[in-house]
Backbone as CSV, one residue per row, in Angstrom:
resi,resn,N_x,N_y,N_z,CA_x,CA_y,CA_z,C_x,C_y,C_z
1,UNK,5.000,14.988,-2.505,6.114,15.021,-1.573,7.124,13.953,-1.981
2,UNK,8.244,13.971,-2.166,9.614,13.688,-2.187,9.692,12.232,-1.327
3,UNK,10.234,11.193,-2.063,10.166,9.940,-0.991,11.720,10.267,-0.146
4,UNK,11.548,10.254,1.215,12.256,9.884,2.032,13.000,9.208,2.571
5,UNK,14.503,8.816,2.857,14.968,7.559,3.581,14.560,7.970,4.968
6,UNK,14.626,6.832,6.044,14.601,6.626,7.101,15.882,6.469,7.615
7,UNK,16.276,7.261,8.568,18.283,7.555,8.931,17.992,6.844,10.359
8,UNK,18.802,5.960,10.969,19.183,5.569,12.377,20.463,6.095,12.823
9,UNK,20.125,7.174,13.907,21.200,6.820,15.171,21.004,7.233,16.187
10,UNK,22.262,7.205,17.335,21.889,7.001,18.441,21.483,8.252,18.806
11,UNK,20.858,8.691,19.957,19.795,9.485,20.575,21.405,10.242,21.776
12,UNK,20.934,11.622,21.340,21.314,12.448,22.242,20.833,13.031,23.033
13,UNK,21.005,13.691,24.800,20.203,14.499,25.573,19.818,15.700,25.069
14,UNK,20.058,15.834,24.026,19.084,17.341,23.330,17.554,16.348,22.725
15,UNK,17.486,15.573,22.354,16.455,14.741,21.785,15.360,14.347,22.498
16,UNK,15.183,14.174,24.141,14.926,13.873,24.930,13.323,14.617,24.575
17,UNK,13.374,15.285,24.424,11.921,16.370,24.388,11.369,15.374,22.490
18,UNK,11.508,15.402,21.823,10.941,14.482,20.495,10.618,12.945,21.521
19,UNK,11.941,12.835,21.824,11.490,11.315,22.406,10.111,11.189,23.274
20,UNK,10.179,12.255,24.194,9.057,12.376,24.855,7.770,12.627,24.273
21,UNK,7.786,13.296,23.147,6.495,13.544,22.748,5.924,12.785,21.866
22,UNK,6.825,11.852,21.255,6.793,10.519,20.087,5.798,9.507,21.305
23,UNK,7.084,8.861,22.534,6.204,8.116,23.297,5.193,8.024,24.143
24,UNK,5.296,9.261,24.406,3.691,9.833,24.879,2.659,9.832,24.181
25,UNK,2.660,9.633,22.692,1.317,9.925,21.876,1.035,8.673,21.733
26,UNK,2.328,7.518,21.304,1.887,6.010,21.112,1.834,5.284,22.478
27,UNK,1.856,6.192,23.178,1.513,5.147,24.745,-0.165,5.764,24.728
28,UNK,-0.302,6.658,24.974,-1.888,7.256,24.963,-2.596,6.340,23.927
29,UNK,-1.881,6.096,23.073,-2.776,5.614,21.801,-3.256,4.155,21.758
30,UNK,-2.290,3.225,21.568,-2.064,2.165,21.763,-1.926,1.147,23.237
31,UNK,-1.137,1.673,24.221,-1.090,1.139,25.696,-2.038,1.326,26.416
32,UNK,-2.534,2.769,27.106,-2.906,2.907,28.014,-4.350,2.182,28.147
33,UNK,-5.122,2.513,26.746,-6.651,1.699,27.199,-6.240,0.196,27.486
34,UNK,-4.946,-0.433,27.968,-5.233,-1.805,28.661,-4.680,-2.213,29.800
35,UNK,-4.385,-0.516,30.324,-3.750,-0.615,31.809,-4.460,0.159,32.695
36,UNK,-4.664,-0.623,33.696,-4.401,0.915,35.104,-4.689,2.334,34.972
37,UNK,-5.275,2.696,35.286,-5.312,4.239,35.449,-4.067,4.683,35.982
38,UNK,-3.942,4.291,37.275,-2.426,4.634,38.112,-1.885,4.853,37.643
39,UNK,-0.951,3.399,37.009,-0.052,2.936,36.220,0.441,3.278,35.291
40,UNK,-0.911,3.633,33.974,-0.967,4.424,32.618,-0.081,5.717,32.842
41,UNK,-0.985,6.713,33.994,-0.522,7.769,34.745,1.282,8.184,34.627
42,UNK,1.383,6.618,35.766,2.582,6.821,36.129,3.847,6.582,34.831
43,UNK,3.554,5.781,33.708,4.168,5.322,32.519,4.493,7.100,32.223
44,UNK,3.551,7.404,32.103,3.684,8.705,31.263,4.530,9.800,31.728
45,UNK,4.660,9.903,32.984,5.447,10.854,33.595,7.040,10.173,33.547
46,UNK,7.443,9.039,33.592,8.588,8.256,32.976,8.878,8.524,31.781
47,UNK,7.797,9.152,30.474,8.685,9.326,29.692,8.863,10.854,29.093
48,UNK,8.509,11.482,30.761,8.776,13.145,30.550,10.020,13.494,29.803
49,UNK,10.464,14.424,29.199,11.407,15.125,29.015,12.658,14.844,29.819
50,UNK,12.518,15.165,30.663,13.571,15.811,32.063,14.130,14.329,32.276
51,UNK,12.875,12.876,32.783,13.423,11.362,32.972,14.151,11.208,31.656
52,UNK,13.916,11.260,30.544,14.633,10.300,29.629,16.214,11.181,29.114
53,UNK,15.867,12.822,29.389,17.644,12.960,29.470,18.315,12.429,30.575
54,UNK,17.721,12.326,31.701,18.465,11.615,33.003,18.815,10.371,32.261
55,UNK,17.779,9.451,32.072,18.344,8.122,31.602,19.329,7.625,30.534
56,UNK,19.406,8.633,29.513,20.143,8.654,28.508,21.868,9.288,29.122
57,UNK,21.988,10.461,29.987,23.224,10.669,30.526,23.702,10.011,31.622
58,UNK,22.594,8.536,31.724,23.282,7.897,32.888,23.898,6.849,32.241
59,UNK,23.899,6.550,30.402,23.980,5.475,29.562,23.072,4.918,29.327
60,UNK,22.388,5.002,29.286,20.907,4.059,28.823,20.613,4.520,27.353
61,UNK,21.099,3.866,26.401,21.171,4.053,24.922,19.978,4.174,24.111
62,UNK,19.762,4.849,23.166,18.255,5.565,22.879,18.513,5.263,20.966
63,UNK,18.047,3.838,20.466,18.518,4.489,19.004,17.020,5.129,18.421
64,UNK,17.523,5.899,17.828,15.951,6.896,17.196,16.268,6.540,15.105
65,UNK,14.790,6.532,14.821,14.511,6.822,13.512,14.216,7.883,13.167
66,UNK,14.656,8.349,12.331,13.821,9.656,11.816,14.377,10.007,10.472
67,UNK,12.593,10.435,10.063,12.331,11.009,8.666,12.274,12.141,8.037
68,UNK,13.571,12.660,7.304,13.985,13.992,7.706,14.064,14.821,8.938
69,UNK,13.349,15.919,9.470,13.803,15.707,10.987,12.071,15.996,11.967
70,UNK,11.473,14.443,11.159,10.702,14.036,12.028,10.958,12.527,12.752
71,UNK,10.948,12.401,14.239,11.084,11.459,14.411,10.181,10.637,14.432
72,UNK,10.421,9.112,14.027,9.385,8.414,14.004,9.349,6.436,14.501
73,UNK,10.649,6.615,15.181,10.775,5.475,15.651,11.859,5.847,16.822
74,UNK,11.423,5.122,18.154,12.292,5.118,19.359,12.846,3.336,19.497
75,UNK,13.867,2.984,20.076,14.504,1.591,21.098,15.099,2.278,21.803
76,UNK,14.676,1.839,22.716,15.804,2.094,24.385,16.097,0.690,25.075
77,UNK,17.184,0.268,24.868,17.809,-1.011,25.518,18.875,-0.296,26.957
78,UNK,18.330,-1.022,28.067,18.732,-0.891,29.289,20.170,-2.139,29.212
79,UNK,21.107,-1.780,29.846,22.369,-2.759,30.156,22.817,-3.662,29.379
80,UNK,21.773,-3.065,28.153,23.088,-3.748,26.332,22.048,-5.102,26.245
81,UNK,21.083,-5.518,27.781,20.276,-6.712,27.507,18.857,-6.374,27.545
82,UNK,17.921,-5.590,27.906,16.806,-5.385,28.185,16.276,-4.204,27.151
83,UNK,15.632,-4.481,26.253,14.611,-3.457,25.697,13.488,-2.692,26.697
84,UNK,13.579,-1.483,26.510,12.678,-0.884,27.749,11.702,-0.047,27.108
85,UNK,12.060,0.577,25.927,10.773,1.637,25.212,11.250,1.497,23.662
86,UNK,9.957,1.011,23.048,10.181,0.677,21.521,8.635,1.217,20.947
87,UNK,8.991,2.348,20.418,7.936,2.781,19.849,8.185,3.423,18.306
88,UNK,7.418,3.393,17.364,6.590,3.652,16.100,5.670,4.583,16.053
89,UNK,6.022,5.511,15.711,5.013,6.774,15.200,3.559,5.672,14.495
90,UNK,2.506,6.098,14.797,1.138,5.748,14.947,1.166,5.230,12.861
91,UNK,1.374,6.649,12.540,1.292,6.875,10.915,2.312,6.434,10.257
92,UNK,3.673,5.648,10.706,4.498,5.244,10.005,4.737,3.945,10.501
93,UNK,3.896,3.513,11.145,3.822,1.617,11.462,3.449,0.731,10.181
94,UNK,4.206,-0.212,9.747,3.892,-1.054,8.576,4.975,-0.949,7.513
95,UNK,5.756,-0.348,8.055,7.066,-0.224,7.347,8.310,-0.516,6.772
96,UNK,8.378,-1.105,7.819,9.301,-1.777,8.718,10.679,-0.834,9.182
97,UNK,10.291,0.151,9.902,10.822,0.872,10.767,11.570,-0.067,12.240
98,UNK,10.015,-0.466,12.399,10.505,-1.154,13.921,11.726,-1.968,13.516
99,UNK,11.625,-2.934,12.259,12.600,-3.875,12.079,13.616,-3.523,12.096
100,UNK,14.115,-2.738,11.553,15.129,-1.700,11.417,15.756,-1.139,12.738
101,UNK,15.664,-0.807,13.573,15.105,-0.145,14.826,15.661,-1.390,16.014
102,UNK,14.970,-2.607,15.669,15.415,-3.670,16.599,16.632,-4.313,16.073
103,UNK,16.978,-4.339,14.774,18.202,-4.764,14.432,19.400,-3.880,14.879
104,UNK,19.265,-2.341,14.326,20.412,-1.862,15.237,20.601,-1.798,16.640
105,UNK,19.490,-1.813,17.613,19.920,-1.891,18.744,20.105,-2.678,19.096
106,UNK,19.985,-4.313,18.764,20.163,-5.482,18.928,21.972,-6.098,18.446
107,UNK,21.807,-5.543,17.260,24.236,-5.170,17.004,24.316,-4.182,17.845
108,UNK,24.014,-3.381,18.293,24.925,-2.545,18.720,24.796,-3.187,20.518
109,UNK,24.299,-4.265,21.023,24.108,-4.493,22.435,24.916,-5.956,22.244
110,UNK,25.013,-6.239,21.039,26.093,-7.797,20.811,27.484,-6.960,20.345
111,UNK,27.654,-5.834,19.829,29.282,-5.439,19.535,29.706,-4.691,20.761
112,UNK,28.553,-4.520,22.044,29.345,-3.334,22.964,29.602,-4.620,24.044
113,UNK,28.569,-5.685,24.096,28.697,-6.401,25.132,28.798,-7.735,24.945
114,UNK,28.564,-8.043,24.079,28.643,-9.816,23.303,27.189,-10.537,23.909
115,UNK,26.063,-9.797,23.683,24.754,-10.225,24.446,24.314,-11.420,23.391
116,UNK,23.409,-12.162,24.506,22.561,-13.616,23.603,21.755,-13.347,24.125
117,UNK,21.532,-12.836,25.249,19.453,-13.106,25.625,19.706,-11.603,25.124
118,UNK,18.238,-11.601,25.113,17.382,-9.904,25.161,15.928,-10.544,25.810
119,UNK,15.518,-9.296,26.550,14.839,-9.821,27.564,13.807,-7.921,27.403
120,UNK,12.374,-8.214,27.261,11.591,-7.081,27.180,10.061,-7.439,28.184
121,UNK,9.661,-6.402,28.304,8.109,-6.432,28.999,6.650,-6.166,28.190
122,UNK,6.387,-6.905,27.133,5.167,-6.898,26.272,4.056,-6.319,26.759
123,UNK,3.331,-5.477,26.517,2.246,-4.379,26.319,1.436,-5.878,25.281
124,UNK,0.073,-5.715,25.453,-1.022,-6.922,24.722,-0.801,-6.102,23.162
125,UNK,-0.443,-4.966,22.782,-0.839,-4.570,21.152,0.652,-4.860,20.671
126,UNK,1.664,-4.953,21.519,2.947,-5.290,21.034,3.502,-6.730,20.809
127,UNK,2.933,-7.778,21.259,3.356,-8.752,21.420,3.654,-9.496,19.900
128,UNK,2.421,-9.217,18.987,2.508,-9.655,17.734,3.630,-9.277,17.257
129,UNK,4.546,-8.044,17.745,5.529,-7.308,16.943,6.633,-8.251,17.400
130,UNK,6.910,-8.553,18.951,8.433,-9.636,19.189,8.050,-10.439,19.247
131,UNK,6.905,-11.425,18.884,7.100,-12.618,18.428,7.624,-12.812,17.031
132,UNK,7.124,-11.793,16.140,7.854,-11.692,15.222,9.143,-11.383,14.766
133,UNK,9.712,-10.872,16.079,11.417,-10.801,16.235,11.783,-11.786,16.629
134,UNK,10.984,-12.981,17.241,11.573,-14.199,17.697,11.477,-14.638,18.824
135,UNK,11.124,-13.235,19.738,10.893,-13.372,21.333,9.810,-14.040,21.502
136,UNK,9.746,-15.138,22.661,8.841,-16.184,23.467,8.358,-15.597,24.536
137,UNK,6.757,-15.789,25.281,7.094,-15.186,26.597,7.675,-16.145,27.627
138,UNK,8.292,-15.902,28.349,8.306,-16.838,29.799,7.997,-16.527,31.148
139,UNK,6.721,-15.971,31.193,5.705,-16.092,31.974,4.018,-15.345,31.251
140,UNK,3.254,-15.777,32.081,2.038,-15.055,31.690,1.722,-13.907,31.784
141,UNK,0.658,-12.941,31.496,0.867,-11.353,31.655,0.995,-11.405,33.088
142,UNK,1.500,-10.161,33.472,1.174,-10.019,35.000,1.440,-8.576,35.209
143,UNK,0.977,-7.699,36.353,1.616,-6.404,36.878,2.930,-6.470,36.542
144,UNK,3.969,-5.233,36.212,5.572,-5.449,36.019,5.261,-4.172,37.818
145,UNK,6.518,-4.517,37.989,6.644,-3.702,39.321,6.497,-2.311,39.289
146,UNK,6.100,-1.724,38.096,5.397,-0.261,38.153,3.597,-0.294,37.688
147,UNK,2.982,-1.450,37.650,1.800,-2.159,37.845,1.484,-2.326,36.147
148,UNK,2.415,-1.933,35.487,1.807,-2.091,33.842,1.410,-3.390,33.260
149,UNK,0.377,-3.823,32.718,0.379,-5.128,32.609,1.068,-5.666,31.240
150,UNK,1.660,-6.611,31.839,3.113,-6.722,30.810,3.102,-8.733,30.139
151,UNK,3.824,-9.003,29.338,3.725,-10.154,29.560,5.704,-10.387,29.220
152,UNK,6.018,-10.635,29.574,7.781,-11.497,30.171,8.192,-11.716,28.670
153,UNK,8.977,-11.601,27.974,9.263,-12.127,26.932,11.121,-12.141,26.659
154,UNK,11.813,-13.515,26.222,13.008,-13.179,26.073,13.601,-13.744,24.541
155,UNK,14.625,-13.579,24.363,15.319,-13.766,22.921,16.519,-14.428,22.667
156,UNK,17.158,-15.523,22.513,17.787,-16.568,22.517,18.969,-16.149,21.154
157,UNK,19.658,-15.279,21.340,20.617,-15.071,20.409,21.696,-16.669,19.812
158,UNK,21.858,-17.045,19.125,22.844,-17.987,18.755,24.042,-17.639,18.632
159,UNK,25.418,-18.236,19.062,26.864,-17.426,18.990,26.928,-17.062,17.426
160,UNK,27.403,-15.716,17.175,27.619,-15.629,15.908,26.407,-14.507,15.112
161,UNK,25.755,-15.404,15.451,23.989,-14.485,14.649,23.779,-13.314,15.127
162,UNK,23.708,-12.098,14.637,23.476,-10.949,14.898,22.353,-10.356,14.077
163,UNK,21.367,-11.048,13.950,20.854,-10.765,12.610,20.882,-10.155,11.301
164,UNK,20.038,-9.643,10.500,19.940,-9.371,9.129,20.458,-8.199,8.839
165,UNK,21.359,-8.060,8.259,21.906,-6.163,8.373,21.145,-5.066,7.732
């Protein structure tokens, strides 16, 4: 097979159904054995089909990876400051997709809004990944208000620095 580039851009409400079925497999996979039954439950129906075109035509910006036209990397940054769903196809983690992935949505939330924090909710198998983006937590794990157990983590942009292109 033919080596591939990896293409970024932003996520349209026709996409909504890939998105859904990308983060549904790496939430089953990776998240759920360290949450809640409820909770797990309830994560999953959040990233139905039907919720994430709502969220995307309400502005809630979606950048997607994809490899030829498989997708294989999601960011969803809420209000240009909050990362809300960052996921990696299971089989294409080690890549550096994600890196890729957090850099554009990270310019594109400092050229729409001039952001310095970024501010996300850590899952225990993710944390190794934004500390390695730089993010600290500032608080300990705890329930997030849909009971997921999360741990607080934020990101200290410097004026100017937009990171690595």
């Amino acid at each position: 097979m033919p080596s591939q580039t990896v293409h970024l851009r932003l996520g349209r409400p026709e996409d909504a159904r890939a998105i859904s079925v990308l983060a549904r497999r790496v939430v089953r996979r990776w998240i759920l054995p360290d949450q809640p039954h409820d909770a797990g439950q309830a994560l999953l129906e959040r990233l139905g089909t039907r919720v994430l075109r709502e969220r995307m035509l309400a502005g809630q910006r979606f950048h997607l990876a994809w490899l030829g036209d498989v997708l294989v990397g999601i960011a969803a940054m809420r209000d240009d400051c909050h990362l809300v769903h960052f996921f990696v196809a299971t089989r294409y983690q080690g890549r550096g997709i994600a890196s890729r992935l957090w850099q554009r949505a990270m310019r594109d939330a400092v050229r729409r809004a001039g952001t310095r924090r970024f501010t996300l909710n850590a899952t225990r198998c993710a944390l190794p990944v934004y500390r390695h983006f730089g993010f600290v937590a500032t608080a300990a794990e705890r329930p997030s208000p849909n009971g997921i157990l999360s741990t607080p983590m934020a990101l200290e942009r410097p004026a100017g620095i937009i990171g690595r292109p």
